[in-house]
C-alpha positions in Angstrom: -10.3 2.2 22.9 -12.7 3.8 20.4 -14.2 1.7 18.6 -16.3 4.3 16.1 -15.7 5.6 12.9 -15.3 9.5 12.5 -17.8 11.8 10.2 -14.5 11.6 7.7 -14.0 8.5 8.1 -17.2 7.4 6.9 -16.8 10.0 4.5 -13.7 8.5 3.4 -15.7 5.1 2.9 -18.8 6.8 0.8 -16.0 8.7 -1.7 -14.0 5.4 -2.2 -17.1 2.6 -2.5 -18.8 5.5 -5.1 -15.2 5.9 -6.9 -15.0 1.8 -7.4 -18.6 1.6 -7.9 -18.1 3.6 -11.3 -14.1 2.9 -11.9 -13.6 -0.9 -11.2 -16.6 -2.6 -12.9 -16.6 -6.8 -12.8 -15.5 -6.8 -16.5 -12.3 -4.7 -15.7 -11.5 -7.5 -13.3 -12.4 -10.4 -15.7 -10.5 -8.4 -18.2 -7.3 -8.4 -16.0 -7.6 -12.9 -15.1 -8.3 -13.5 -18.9 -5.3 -11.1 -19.7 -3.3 -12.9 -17.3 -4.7 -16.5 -17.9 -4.3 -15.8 -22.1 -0.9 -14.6 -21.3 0.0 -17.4 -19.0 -1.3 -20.3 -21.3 1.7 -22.8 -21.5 2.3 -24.4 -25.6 3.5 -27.4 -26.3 6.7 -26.1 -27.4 7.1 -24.9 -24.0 6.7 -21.1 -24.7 3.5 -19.5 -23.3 2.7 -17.2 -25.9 3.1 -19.8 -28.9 -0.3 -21.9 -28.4 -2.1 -19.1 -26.6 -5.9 -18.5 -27.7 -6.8 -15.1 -28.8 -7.3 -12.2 -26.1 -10.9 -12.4 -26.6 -11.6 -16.0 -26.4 -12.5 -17.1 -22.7 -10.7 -19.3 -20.3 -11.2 -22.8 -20.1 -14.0 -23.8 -17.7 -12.8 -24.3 -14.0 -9.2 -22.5 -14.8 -7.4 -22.0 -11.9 -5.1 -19.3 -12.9 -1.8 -18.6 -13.7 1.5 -16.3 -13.3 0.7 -12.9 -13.1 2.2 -9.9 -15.3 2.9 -6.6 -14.1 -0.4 -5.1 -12.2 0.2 -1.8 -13.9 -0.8 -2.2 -16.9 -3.9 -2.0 -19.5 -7.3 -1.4 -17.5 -5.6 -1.7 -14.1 -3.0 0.8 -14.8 -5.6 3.6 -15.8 -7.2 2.5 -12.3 -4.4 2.6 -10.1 -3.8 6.0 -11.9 -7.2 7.3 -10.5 -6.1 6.4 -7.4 -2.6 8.2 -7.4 -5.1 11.3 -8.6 -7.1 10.5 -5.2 -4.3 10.4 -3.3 -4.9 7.3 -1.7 -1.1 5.7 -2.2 -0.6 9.3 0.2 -2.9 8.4 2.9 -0.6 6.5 5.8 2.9 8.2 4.5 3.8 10.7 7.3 3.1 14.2 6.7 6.8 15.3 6.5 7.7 12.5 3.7 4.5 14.3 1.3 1.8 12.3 2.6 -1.3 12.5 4.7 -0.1 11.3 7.8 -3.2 8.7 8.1 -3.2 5.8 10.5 -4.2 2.3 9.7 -8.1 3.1 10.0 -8.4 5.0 7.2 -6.0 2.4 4.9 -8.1 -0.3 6.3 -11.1 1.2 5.3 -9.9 1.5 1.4 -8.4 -1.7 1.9 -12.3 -3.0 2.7 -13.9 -1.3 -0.1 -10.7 -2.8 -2.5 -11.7 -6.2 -1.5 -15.2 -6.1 -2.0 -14.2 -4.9 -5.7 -11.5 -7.6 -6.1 -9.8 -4.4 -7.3 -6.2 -5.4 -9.2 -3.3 -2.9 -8.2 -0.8 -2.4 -5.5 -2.6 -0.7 -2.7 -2.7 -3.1 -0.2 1.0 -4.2 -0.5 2.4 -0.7 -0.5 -0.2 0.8 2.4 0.0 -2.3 4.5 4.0 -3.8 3.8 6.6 -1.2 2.1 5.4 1.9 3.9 5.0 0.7 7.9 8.4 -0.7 6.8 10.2 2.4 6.1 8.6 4.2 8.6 9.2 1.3 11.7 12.6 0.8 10.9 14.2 3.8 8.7 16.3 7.0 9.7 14.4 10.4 8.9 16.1 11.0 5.7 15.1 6.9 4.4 11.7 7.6 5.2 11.9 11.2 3.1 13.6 9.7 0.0 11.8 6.3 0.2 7.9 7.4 0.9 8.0 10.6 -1.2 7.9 8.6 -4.5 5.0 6.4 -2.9 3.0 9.1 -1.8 3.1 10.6 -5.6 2.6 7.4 -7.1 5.5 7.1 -9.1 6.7 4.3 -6.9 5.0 1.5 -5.1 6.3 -1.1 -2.8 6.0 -4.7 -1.2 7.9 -7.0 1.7 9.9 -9.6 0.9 10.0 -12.2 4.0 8.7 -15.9 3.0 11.7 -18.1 2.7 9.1 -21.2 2.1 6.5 -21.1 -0.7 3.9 -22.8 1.7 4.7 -21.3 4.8 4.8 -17.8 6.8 6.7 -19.0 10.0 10.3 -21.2 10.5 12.6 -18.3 10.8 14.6 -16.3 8.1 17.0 -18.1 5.8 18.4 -15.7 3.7 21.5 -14.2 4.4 23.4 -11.0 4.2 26.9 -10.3 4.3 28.5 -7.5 5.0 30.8 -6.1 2.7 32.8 -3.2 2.2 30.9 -1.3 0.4 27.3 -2.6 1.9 25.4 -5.9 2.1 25.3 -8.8 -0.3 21.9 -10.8 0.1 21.6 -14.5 -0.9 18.2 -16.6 -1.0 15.1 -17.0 -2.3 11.8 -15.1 -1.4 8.2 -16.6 -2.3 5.0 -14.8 -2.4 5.9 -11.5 -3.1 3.1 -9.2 -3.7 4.2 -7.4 -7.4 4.3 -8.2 -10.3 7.7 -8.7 -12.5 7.3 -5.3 -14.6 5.6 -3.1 -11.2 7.9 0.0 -10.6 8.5 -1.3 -6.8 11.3 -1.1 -4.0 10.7 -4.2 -2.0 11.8 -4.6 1.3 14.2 -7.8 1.6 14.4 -9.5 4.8 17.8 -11.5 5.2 19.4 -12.9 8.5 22.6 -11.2 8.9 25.9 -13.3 8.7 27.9 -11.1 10.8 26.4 -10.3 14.1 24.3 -12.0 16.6 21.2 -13.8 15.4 18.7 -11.2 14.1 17.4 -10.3 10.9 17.9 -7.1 8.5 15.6 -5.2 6.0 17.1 -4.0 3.1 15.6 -2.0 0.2 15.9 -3.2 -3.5 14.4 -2.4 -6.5 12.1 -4.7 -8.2 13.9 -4.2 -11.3 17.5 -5.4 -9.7 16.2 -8.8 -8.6 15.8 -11.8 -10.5 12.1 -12.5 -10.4 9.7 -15.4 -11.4 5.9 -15.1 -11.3 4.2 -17.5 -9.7 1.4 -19.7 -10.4 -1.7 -18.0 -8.2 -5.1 -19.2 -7.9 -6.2 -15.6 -7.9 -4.4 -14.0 -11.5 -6.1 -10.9 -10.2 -2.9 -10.3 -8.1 0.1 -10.9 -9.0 2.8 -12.8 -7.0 6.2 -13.0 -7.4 9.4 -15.5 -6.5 12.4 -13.1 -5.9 16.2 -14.3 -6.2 18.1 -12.3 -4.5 21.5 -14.7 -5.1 24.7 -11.7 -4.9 22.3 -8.3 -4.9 24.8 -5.9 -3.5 22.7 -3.3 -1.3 24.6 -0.1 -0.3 24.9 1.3 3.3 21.9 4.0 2.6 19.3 1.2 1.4 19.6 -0.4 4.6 16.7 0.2 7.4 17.7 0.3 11.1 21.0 -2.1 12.3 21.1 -5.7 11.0 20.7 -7.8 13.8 19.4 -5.1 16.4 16.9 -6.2 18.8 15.0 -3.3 17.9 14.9 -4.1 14.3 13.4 -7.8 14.7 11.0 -5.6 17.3 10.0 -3.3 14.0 9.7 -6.4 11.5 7.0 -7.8 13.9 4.7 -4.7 14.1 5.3 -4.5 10.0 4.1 -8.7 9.9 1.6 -7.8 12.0 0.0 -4.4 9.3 0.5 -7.1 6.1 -1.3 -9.9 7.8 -4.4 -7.4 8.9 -4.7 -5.6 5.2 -5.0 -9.1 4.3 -7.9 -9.8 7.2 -9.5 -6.3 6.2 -9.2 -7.4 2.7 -11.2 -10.7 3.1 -13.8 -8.9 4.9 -14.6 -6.8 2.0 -14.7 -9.5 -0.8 -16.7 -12.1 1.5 -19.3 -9.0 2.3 -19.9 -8.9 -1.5 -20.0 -12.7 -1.9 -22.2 -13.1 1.0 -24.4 -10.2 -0.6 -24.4 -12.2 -3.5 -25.2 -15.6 -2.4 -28.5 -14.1 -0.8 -29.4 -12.4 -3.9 -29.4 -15.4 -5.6 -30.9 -17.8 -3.2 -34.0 -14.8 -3.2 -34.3 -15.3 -7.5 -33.4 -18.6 -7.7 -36.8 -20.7 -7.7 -37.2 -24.6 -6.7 -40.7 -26.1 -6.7 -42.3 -22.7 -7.3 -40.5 -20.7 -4.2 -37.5 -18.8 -3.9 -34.6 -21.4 -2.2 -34.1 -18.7 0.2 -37.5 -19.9 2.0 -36.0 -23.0 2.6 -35.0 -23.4 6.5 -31.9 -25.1 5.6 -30.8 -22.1 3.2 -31.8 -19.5 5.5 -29.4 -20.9 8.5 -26.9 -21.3 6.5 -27.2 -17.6 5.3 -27.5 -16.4 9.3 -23.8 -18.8 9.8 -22.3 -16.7 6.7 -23.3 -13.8 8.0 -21.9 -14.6 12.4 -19.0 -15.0 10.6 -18.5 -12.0 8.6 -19.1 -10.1 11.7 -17.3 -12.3 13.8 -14.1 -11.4 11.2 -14.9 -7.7 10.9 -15.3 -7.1 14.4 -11.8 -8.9 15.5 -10.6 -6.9 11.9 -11.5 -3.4 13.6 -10.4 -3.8 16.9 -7.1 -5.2 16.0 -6.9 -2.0 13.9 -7.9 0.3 16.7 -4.8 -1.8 18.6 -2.4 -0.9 16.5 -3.1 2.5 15.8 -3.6 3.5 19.5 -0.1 1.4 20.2 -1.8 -1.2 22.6 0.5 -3.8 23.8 -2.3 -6.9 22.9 -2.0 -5.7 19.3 0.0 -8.6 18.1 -2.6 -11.2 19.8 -5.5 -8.7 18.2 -3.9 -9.1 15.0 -3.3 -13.1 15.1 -6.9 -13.4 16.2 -8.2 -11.1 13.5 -6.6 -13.0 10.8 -7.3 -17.0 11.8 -11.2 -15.3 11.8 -10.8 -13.5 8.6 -9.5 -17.0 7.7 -11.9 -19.1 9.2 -14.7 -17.0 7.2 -13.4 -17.2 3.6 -13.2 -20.6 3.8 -17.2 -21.2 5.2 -18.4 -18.4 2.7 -16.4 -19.5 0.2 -17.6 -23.0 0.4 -21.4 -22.1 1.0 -21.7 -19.6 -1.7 -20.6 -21.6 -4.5 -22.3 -24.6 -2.9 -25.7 -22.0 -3.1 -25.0 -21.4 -6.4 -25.0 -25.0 -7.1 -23.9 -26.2 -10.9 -23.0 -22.8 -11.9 -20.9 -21.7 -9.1 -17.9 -23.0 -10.6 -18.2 -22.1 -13.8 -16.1 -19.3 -15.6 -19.4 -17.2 -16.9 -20.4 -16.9 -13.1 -18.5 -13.7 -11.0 -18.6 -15.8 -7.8 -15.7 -17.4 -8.6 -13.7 -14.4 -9.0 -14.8 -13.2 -5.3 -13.5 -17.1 -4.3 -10.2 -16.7 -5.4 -9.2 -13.6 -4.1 -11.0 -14.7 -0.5 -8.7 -18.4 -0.9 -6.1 -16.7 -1.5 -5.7 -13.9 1.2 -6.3 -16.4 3.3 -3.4 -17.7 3.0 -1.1 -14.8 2.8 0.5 -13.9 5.6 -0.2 -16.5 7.9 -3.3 -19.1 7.9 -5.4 -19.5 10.7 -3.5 -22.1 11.5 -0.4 -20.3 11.9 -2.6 -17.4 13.9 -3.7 -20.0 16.3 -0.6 -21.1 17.5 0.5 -17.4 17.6 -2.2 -16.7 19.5 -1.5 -20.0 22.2 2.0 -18.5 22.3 0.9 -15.3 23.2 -1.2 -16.6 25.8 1.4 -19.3 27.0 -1.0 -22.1 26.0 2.3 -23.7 24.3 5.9 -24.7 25.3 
């Protein structure tokens, strides 16, 4: 397995960390939470916009977040925009559908350079969810008409599968029946990753009602389904709760056969792509908070010497650090296993993600810890790094949930 990057591929990393460098500056990404937070604030007459404060007036100290709005908008629509002109929605859509025909490598390394931004937009879902989607599970003529609009920009895409707002794992409980001229769906999916106004097809998974257990994928438009946003702890991305009570979904929107072995067989390899753009992702933003946390332990002076001479401070910076590379190591191979089609990729992937997992939480805590009184406070960007490491932490399986994938996989459980 090769474990190096290519003379492109670290090319491909220089254009994209120089592009965000210049295009996604910390204020855009305040700009997008305040937005979001502002927009979000409830009233008491129960409407949000009623009470809420004026666009430029900052959030209240220790804000949380809020629902999210469409990601495509303001600021972060003239970025995503720039990236469409890049060609980076292109990069993993096979060749034949208008795209680069790109393996996970070079979407992970975007993905990495994304995260260390806390770039808004709706790269990862679409590079990492909708598109290994379409291209594990749908016919030849699916993958033309469904990717071509990706690979442009005009459309982008997400996976609906979490029946449970806390949870990745428990099986499917949405249904789909089959009907004469199609599928009707019924249920509820949680954590979706767009917003209510993105131009997306999401990818619906629903347990069939006629055929042997198994689950189906079917593609739906955003814009047909009945859809909340949730309250996030990161307003930087925006999360959705789809309804998808009665959709009708004809023949041609649905990928592979409902209830095929194969099918459940596809969804897996797709679960296992979301949860490692999510790993990759974490990597990225906890580089740039750990990169920030020793700054600031090198300027920040106690009894007349930097804190970062203290002992104390500098073990804990050499912990951070073990377990940034511990998570980007596991990250990469995982990666390499899945794009060279190893058959350990799905214990690669589990054990990428409970250490992508394991480090957002230490550098998370340590780095606002370091910061000490001001770590927490809305003037401070560490915060913003925080969130978006919390919450990809959770997305797509904890470590938790990874562990006892992983002790399945290895028959360590009954």
């Amino acid at each position: 397995m090769d474990l190096e990057f290519t003379s492109e591929q670290e090319e491909l990393r220089s254009s994209v960390r120089a592009f965000l460098a210049a295009e996604c500056p910390i204020d855009l990404v305040r700009q997008v939470v305040e937005d979001t937070i502002v927009g979000a604030a409830p009233s008491e007459s129960g409407s949000p916009a009623a009470a809420a404060p004026a666009a430029s007036a900052a959030p209240p100290v220790g804000a949380l977040g809020g629902g999210c709005a469409s990601s495509l908008t303001g600021r972060a629509g003239e970025l995503w925009q720039a990236m469409v002109a890049l060609d980076w929605p292109a990069l993993n859509v096979p060749e034949e559908c208008g795209g680069m025909g790109l393996g996970m490598a070079e979407v992970a390394l975007v993905v990495e350079e994304l995260g260390a931004v806390v770039a808004p937009g709706p790269f990862l879902a679409t590079a990492t969810q909708f598109v290994p989607a379409v291209v594990a599970a749908g016919t030849a003529d699916q993958r033309r008409r469904l990717l071509a609009p990706i690979a442009s920009g005009e459309r982008t895409g997400a996976l609906a599968v979490a029946d449970h707002p806390g949870r990745w794992s428990g099986g499917v409980s949405a249904t789909a029946e089959r009907t004469s001229a199609g599928w009707v769906l019924r249920g509820v999916k949680h954590m979706v990753c767009a917003g209510p106004q993105d131009p997306s097809d999401v990818v619906v998974v629903a347990r069939p009602t006629t055929s042997e257990p198994g689950i189906g994928m079917f593609v739906v438009p955003l814009h047909r389904l009945d859809v909340h946003s949730e309250r996030v702890l990161d307003p930087s991305r925006p999360l959705s709760r789809v309804v998808v009570d009665g959709v009708e979904v004809p023949d041609g929107d649905v990928l592979g056969d409902p209830g095929a072995p194969t099918l459940a067989a596809a969804l897996d390899r797709v679960m296992a792509e979301a949860a490692l753009g999510f790993a990759v992702e974490i990597v990225g933003t906890c580089r740039s908070l750990l990169d920030m946390t020793i700054e600031h332990a090198k300027n920040r002076r106690q009894f007349g010497v930097p804190i970062g001479s203290f002992q104390a401070v500098k073990h804990k910076m050499a912990d951070l650090y073990v377990a940034l590379e511990r998570a980007r190591s596991l990250a990469y191979y995982a990666i390499a296993a899945i794009d060279e089609h190893d058959p350990q990729a799905p214990l690669a992937v589990a054990m990428a993600k409970a250490a992508a997992d394991d480090c957002q939480r230490v550098v998370c805590r340590e780095s606002i810890q370091t910061f000490g009184g001001i770590g927490f406070t809305w003037e401070a960007d560490v915060h913003l790094f925080a969130k978006r490491a919390m919450s990809a932490g959770a997305l797509f399986g904890s470590a938790r949930e990874h562990r006892l994938t992983i002790a399945r996989l290895l028959g360590a459980c009954a």
